[in-house]
N, C-alpha and C positions, 0 to 999 in steps of 0.2 A: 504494500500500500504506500505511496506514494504521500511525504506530507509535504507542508510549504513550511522553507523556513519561517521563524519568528523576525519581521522586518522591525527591528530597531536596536540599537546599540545598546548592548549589555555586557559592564566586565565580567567576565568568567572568574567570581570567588573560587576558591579552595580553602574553604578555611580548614579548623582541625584536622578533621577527617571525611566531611563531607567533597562532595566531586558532585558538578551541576552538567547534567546534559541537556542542549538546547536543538540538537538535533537526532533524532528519533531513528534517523536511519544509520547511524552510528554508535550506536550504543553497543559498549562489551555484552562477552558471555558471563552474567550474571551467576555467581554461583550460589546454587539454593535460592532465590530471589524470592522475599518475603516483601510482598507487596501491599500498600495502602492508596485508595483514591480519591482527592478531593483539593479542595480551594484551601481546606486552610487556612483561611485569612484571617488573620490575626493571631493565631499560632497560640490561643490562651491556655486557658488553666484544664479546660476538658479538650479541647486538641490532645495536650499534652498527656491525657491519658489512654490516645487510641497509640499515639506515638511511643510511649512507653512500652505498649503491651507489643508495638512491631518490633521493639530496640530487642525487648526479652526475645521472643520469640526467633528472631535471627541469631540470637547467640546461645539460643539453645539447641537448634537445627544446626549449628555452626554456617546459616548464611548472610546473605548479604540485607541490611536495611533499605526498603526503596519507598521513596513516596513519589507519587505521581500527580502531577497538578496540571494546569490546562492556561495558557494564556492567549487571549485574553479573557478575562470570564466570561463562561457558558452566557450568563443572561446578556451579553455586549452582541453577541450574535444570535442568540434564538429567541433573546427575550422583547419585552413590550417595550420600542423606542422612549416609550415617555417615563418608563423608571429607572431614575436615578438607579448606579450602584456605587455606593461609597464603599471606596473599600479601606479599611484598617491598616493593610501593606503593603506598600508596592510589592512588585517581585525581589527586588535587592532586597527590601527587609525580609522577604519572607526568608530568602536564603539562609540570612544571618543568622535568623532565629530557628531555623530548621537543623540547622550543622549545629548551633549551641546545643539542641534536642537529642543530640549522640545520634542523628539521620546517618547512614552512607552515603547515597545517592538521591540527586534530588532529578528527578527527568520531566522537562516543563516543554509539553504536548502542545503545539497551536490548534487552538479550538475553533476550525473554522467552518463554513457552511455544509464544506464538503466531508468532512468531519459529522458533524451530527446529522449527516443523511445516511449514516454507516449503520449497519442493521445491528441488532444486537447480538445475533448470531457471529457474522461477519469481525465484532467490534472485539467478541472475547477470540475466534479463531485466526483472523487476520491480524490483529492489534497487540492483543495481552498475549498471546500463546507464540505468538513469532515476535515479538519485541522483545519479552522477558521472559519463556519458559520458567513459569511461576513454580516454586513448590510449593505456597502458602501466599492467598489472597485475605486478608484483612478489610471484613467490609460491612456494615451496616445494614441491618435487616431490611431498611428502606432506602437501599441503592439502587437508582433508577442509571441506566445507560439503553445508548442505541437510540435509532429513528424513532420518534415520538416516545421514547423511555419506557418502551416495555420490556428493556432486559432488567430481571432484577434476580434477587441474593438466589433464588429457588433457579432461576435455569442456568448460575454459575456454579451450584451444585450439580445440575442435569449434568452437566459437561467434566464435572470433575472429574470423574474416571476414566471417561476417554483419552484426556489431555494428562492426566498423574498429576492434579495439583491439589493440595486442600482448603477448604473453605475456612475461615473463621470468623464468625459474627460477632460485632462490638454490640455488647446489650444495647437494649433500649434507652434505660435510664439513663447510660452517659449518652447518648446520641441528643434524649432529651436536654441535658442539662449543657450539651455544647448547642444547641437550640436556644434556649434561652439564655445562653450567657452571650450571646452573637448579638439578639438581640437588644438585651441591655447594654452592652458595652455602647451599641452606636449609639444608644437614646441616651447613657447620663453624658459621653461625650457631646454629642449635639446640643446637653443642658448642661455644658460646662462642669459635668460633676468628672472630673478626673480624677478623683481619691479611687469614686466608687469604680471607675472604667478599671482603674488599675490593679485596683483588688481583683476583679475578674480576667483580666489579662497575665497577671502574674510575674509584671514587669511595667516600669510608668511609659505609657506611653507617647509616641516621637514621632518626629515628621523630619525632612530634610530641605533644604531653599538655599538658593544661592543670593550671596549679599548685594544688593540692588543699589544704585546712587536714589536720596532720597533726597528729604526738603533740610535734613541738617538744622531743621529749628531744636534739636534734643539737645545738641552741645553747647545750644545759647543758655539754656537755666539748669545745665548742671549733669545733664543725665542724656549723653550721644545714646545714640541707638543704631543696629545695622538694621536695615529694611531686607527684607526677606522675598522673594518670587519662590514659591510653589510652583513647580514644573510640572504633576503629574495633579490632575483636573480631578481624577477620580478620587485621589489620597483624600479620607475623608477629616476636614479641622473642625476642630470645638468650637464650641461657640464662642461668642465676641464674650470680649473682658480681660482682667490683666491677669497674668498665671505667674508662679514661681514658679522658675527652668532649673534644670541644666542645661549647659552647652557644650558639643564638642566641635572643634573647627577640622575639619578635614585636613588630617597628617601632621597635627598637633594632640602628641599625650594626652597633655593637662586636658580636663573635664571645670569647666567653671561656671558657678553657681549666676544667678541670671531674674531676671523679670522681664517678660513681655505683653505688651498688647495687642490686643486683637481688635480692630474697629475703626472707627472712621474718625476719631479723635475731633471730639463734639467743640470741643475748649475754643479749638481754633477753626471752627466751623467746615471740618471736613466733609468731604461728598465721600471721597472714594475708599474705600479700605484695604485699609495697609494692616501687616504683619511684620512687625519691629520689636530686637530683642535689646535690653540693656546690660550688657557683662560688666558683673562688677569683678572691680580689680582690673580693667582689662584698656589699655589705650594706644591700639594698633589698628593699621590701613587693610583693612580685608575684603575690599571690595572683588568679587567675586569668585570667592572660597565657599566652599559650601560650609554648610552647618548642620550639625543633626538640634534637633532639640527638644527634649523631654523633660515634660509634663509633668509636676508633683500636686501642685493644688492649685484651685482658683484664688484669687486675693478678693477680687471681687467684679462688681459690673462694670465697664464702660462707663462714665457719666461726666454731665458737664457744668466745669465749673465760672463761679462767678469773674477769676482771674487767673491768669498765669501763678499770680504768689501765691493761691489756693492751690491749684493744681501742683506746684512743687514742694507744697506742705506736704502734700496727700502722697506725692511719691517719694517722698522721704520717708513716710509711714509704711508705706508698699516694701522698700527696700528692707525696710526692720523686718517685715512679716514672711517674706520670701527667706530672712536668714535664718529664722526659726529653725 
């Protein structure tokens, strides 16, 4: 089966022990290949334990770890134009946090038209059985794959014999509870509550942006700030308001402690909205380094004050609270 590559630039990580393949028709001979399928996204706290139970499971079989993910997400091609899908990671995060996961292999499938025309039959005999001669599929009692998703967990059993691979079903319950931990993480994030996103994530969550030339009104009262562009539309950001960060600058150690906002910066009669961080301790030219930066807590809402002297009272206040 014939796929297309993924059309867009991406550096090939290696981190610990994890190895990313991005083409499908080059992949090793997998030994014992313990296999998982799905998005992923966000890689939280019940991810983390279908991903566990693959980690075990490979090194008890003595095989190989694999997850398999699909870019760009299934709903970007099959789904309804008009819904939004935010997603929690890009693909580079997901890497990162997949290889931290004790993953082997991570193989990122382009999910495209001609791809989910692929029958279900077709999708485990052509796809899964000649890409990875599985010994062990890992997979959710409500795994839907193939044209219109009528392949599921009962006919990758049908097939199990033929092919010599075995099936293993992640129970309900956790499937449930990476269900609704999906779903709340985007609703407190979208409501600013990042304590709570993080607790269910199991790590604060981060975004990444390259440092932008801005209006440079921050270094007039005290408090520069780098302006931020978000490059990937779909990365999904919390809501407006000011947060206590960390920052890391791209090929820079140090990790340094931070405040930023989110919003239109009402004070000075903003339209448009900006994403600006303020690094404390920090007074260097970085205009176009990237930055990751993560999320510990809201400080509070956006709002506007009656002067500039108010406004740098109030972020003198922000700064004590972010140090906490």
């Amino acid at each position: 089966m014939q796929l297309k590559s993924i059309n867009y630039q991406l550096v090939l990580h290696q981190y610990k022990i994890m190895k990313v393949h991005l083409n499908i028709l080059e992949l090793p001979n997998f030994e014992y290949a313990v296999l998982t399928i799905g998005t992923f996204d966000g890689v939280h706290l019940g991810h983390r334990k279908i991903i566990e139970q693959l980690v075990n499971e490979a090194k008890r079989v003595n095989g190989t770890s694999i997850v398999l993910t699909f870019f760009p997400h299934p709903k970007h091609v099959v789904g309804n134009n008009s819904e939004a899908v935010l997603l929690l990671n890009t693909l580079e995060e997901k890497v990162k946090l997949l290889s931290e996961a004790g993953v082997d292999h991570l193989v990122v499938t382009p999910f495209t038209t001609e791809f989910a025309e692929l029958s279900a039959e077709n999708y485990i005999k052509e796809f899964l059985i000649k890409s990875f001669h599985p010994h062990t599929l890992i997979i959710g009692y409500d795994h839907r794959f193939g044209k219109n998703r009528i392949g599921d967990f009962n006919m990758l059993e049908k097939y199990s014999t033929e092919f010599g691979y075995n099936v293993m079903e992640v129970p309900e319950h956790i499937l449930a509870h990476i269900k609704i931990s999906s779903t709340q993480i985007r609703k407190q994030l979208l409501l600013g509550n990042v304590k709570q996103a993080n607790a269910l994530l199991g790590y604060n969550y981060f975004f990444s942006g390259i440092v932008i030339d801005g209006e440079k009104r921050g270094r007039t009262i005290g408090f520069p700030t780098a302006n931020l562009e978000i490059s990937d539309n779909e990365k999904l950001i919390p809501a407006k308001g000011v947060y206590a960060v960390d920052v890391k600058i791209e090929g820079v150690d140090i990790q340094y402690k931070g405040m930023m906002n989110m919003g239109t910066k009402p004070t000075f009669d903003g339209l448009k909205k900006t994403i600006e961080v303020n690094i404390f301790d920090f007074d260097e030219m970085i205009y176009g380094k990237n930055l990751i930066i993560f999320f510990k807590f809201k400080i509070r809402d956006e709002i506007k004050f009656d002067s500039v002297e108010a406004l740098v009272i109030q972020l003198n206040e922000d700064r004590k609270a972010a140090l906490v």
